[in-house]
C-alpha positions in Angstrom: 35.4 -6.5 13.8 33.0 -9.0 15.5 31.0 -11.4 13.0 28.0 -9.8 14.9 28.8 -6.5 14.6 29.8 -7.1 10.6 27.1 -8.8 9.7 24.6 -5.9 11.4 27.2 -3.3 9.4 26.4 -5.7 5.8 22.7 -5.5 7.0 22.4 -1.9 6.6 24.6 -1.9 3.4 22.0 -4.4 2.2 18.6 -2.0 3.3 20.7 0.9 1.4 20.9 -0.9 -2.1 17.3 -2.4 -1.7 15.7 1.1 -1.1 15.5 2.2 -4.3 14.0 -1.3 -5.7 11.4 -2.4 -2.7 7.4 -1.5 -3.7 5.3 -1.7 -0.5 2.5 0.4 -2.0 0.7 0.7 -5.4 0.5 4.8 -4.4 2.5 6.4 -6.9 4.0 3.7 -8.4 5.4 3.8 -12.1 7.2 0.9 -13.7 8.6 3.5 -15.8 10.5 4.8 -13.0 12.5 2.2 -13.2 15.6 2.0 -14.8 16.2 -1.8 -16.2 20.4 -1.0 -16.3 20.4 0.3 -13.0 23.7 -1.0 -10.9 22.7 1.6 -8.0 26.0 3.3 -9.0 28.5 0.5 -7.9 31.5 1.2 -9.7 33.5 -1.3 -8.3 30.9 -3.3 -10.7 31.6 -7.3 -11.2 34.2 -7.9 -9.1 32.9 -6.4 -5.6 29.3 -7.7 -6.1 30.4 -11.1 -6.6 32.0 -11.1 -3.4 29.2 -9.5 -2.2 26.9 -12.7 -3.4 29.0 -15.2 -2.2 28.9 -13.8 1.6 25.1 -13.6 0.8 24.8 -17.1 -0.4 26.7 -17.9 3.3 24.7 -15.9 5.2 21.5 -17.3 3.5 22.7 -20.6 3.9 22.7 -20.4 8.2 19.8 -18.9 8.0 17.8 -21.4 6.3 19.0 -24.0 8.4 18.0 -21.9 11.8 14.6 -21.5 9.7 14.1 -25.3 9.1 15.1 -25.8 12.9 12.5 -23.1 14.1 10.2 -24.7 12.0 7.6 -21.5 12.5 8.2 -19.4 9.7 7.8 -20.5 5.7 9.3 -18.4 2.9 7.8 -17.9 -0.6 9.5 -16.2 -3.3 8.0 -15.3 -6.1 9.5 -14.6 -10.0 8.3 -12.7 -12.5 9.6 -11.6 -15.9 9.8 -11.5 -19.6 11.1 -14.2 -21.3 15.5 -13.7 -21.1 15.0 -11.7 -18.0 17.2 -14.4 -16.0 15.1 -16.3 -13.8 16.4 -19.7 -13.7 20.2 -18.7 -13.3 19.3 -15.9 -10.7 17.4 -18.8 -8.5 20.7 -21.0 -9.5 23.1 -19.0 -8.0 21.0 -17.3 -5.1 20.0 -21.1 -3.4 23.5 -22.5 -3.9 24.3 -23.0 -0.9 20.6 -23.6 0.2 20.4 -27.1 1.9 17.9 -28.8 -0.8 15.7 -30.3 1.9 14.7 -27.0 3.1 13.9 -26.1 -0.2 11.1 -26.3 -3.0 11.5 -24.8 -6.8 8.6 -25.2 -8.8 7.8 -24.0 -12.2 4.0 -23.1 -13.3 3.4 -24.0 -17.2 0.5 -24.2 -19.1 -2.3 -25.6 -17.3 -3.8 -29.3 -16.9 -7.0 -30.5 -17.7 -7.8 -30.8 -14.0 -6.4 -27.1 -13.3 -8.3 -25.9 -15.3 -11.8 -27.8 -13.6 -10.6 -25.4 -10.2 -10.4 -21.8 -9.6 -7.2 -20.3 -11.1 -5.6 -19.8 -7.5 -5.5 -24.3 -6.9 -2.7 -25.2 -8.3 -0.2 -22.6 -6.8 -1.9 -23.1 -3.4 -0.9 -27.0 -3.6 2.3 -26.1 -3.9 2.8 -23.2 -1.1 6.2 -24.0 1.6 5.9 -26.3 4.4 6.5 -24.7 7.9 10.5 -24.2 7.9 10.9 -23.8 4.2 11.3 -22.0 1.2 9.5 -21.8 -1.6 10.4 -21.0 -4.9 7.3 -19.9 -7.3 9.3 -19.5 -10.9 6.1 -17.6 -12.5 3.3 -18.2 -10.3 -0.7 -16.9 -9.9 0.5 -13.7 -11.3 0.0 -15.4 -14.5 -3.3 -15.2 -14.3 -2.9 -11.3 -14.4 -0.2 -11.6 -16.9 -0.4 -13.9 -19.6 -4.1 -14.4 -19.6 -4.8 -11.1 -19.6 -2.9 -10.5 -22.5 -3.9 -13.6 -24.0 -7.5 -13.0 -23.0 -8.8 -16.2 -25.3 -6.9 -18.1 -22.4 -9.8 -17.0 -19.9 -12.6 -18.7 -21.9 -10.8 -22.2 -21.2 -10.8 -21.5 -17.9 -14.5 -22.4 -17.5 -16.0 -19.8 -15.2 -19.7 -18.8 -15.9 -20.4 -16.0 -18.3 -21.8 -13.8 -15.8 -18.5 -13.4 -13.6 -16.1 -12.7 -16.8 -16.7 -8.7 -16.5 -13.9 -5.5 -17.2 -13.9 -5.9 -13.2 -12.1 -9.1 -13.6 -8.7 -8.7 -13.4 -9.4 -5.9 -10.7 -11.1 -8.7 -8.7 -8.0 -10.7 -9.1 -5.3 -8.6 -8.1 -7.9 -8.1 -4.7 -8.1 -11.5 -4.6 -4.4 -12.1 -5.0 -3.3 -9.4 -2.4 -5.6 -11.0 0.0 -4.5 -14.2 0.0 -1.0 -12.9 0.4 -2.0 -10.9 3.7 -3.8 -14.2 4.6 -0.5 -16.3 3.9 1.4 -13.4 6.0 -0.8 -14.0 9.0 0.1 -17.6 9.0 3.5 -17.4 9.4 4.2 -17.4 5.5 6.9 -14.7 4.5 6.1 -13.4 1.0 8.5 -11.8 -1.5 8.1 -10.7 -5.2 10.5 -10.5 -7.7 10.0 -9.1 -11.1 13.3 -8.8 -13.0 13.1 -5.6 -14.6 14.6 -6.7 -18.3 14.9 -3.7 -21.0 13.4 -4.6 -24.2 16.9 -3.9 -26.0 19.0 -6.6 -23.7 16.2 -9.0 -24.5 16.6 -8.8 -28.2 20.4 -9.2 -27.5 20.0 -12.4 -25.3 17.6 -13.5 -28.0 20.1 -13.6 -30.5 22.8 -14.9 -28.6 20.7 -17.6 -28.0 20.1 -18.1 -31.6 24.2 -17.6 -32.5 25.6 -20.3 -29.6 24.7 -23.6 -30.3 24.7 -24.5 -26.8 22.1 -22.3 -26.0 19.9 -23.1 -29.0 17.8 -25.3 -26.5 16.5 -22.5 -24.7 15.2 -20.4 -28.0 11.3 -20.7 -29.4 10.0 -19.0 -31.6 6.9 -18.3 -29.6 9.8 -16.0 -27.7 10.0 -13.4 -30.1 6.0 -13.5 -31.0 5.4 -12.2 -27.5 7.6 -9.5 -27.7 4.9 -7.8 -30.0 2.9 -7.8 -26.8 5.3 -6.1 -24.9 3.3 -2.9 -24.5 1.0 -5.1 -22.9 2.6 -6.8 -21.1 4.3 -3.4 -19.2 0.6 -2.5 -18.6 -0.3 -5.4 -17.1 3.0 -5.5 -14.9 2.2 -1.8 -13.9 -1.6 -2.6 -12.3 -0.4 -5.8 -10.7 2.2 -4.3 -8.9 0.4 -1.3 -8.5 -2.6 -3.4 -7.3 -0.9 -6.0 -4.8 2.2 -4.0 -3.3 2.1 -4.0 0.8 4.1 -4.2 3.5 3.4 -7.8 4.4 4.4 -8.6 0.8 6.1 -6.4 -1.0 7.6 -6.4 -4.6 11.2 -5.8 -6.1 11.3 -4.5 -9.1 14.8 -5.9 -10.0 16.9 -4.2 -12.7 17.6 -7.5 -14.6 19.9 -5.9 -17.5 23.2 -6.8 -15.7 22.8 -10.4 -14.5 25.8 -9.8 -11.3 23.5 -7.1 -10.5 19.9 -9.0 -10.3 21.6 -11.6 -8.2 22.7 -9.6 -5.6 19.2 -7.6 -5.1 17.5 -10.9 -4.6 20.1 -12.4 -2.4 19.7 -9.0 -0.4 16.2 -8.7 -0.1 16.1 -12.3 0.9 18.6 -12.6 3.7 17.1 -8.9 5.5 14.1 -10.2 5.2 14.9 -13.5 7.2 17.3 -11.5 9.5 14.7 -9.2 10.6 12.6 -12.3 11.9 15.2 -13.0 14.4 15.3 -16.8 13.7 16.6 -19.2 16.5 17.9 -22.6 17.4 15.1 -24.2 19.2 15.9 -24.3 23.0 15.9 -27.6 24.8 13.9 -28.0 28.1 15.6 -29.2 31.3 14.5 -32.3 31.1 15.9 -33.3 27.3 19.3 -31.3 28.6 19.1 -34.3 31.0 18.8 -36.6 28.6 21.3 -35.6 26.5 23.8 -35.4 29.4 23.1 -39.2 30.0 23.3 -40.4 26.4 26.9 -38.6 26.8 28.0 -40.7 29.8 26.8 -43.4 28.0 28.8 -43.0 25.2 31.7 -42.3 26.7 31.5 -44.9 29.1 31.6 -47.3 25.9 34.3 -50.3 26.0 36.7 -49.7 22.4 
């Protein structure tokens, strides 16, 4: 078989395991539906889908570099999750073989001073993906329909007038949000959400192991486990922003994130039929620069050793 013809076999393998994971509309949708230990049925388990990956992370590799060629087209992928869902090491092993020049990872903490003197969109929008990139968002705005809403004390610091802070709020920001994400659409700016869908049993076991092996002490807090007494909440507020901003020009995953082999490949998947189906090219070089080129060739060849 052709690489052409396997990679357009692989393609459809990869729209039949994302199926049951893509959200494209809030119509419908449950998070409940969704089972966190999911592996799609793949019995062939570990093994398979890590050869699966690696041809991903190949695949995803040429077509980075035709999209930082094309320079047309920007990527943004957003992350969402609870605290252990695997974030950092899913974004580790899905851009491995991403060129780092055609790539951007930021990470959204608590805000600045000056953040918070701007409305609570700013700070992500400084940091969108040039033309030709991809951007990672590891948490992003959804925060602001997340953690604050959760946290609703963290909405008084951000300074907006009395009069504006309604129970309409967070409705107005999930409007907000999905129409700046149809507006980053129409500007050439592919959008993809991720929210790694972890069980509240596999976080209290990555908790611990985190607790029980030293080398992973580091990434423990105790402010870890005091949100999980939110998690009620939390689902909630996952449920009406995904509900609430689901479309076709940006739609969500909702990743089962209890098997870590099996998160990967989802998000490698989603990612490489998304930039397949935008037919990325080499740009083509006009008579007169094939010209050129053919001179600097006689040229060079013509060199004395």
């Amino acid at each position: 078989m052709s690489k052409g013809k396997d990679r357009k076999a692989h393609l459809k393998d990869l729209e039949k395991l994302l199926v049951n994971y893509r959200v494209d509309s809030g119509d419908g949708f449950k998070l409940q539906d969704f089972d966190p230990s999911s592996t799609d049925g793949m019995e062939e388990g570990k093994e398979r889908a890590q050869e699966l990956l690696v041809r991903g992370v190949d695949w995803l590799s040429e077509l980075q570099d035709r999209l930082y060629a094309q320079d047309k087209y920007a990527l943004l992928c957003v992350f969402q999750a609870m605290d252990a869902a695997g974030k950092d090491g899913t974004i580790k092993h899905v851009m491995s073989g991403v060129n780092p020049q055609g790539c951007q990872v930021y990470s959204f903490k608590q805000p600045s001073s000056e953040d918070l003197d701007h409305d609570f969109m700013w700070r992500y929008m400084k940091c969108l993906p040039e033309r030709g990139r991809i951007g990672i968002f590891n948490r992003s705005y959804y925060e602001e329909v997340l953690v604050v809403r959760v946290h609703d004390q963290l909405l008084q610091k951000e300074k907006i007038p009395e009069r504006l802070i309604t129970k309409k709020i967070w409705d107005e920001r999930l409007q907000d949000i999905k129409a700046f994400e149809r507006y980053l659409s129409r500007n050439g700016v592919v959008v993809l959400k991720f929210y790694l869908n972890l069980s509240k049993q596999e976080q209290k076991k990555r908790f611990l192991a985190r607790i029980d092996v030293p080398e992973k002490n580091w990434k423990f807090s105790s402010a870890d486990v005091e949100e999980r007494g939110y998690w009620k909440d939390y689902a909630k507020a996952y449920q009406e922003a995904i509900a609430g901003t689901a479309s076709e020009e940006a739609p969500w995953y909702v990743v089962p994130a209890d098997n870590k082999w099996f998160t990967r490949l989802v998000v490698i998947a989603a990612i490489v039929k998304t930039l397949e189906k935008l037919d990325l090219r080499y740009p083509q070089l006009e008579k007169d620069q094939l010209k050129n080129l053919e001179k600097a060739k006689l040229m060079l060849q013509s060199e004395k050793k």
